[in-house]
C-alpha positions as CSV (number, residue, x, y, z in Angstrom):
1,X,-22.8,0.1,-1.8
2,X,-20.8,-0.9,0.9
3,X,-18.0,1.1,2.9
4,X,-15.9,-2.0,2.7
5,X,-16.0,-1.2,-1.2
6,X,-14.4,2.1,-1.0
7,X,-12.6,2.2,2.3
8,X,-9.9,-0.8,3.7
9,X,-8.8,0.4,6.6
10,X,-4.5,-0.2,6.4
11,X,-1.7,-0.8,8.7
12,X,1.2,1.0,8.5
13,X,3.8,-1.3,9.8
14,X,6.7,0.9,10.1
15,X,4.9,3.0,13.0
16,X,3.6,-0.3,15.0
17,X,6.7,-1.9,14.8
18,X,9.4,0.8,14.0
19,X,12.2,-2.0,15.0
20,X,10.9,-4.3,12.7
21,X,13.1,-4.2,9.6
22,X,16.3,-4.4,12.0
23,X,15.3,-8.2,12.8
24,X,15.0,-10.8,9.9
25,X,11.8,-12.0,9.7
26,X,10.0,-9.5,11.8
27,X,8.1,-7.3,9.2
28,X,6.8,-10.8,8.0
29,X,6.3,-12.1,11.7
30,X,3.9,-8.5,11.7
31,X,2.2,-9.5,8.6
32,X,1.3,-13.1,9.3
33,X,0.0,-12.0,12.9
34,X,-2.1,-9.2,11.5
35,X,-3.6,-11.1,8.1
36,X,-5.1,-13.6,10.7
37,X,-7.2,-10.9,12.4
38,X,-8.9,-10.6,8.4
39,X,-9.7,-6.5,9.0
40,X,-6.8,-5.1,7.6
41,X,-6.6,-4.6,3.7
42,X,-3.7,-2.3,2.7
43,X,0.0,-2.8,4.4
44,X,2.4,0.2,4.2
45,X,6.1,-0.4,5.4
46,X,9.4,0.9,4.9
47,X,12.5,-1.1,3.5
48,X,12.7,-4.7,4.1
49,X,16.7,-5.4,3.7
50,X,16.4,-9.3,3.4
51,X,15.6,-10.5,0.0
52,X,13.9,-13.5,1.0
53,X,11.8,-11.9,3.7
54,X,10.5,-9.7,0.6
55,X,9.6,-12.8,-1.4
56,X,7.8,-13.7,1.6
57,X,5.9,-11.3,2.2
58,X,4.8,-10.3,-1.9
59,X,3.6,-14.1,-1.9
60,X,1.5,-13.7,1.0
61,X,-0.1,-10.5,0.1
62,X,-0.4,-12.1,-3.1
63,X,-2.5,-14.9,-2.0
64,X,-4.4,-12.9,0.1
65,X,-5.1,-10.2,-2.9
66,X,-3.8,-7.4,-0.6
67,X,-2.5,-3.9,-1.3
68,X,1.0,-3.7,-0.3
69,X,2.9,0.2,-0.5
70,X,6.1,1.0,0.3
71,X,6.9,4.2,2.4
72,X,10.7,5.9,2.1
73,X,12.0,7.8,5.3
74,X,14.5,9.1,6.7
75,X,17.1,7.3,8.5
């Protein structure tokens, strides 16, 4: 057994980039830049206001068969 098979190490977007669902685009932008570094298997962040930055950003965990969690907070 590996301990890629029962550990993925996750980013929790919301704490790198705490200003990130005030810009459109942003969480995505995060995302993209981070799925290129191919370590990161499990995304955690908190509301993304912008419906079409959440289509986005389902598709490309989708196609990269990534866990994707959402995190609620307080404001």
């Amino acid at each position: 057994m590996e301990l890629t098979d029962v550990v993925r190490p996750g980013l929790m977007i919301s704490n790198t980039e705490p200003e990130s669902r005030k810009v459109q685009g942003r969480t995505l932008e995060v995302l993209e830049q981070t799925m290129e570094l191919d370590f990161y298997g499990a995304y955690q962040t908190v509301e993304v206001p912008y419906s079409d930055e959440r289509q986005r950003i389902a598709q490309a965990a989708k196609a990269r068969n990534l866990s994707m969690t959402y995190c609620l907070t307080r404001s």
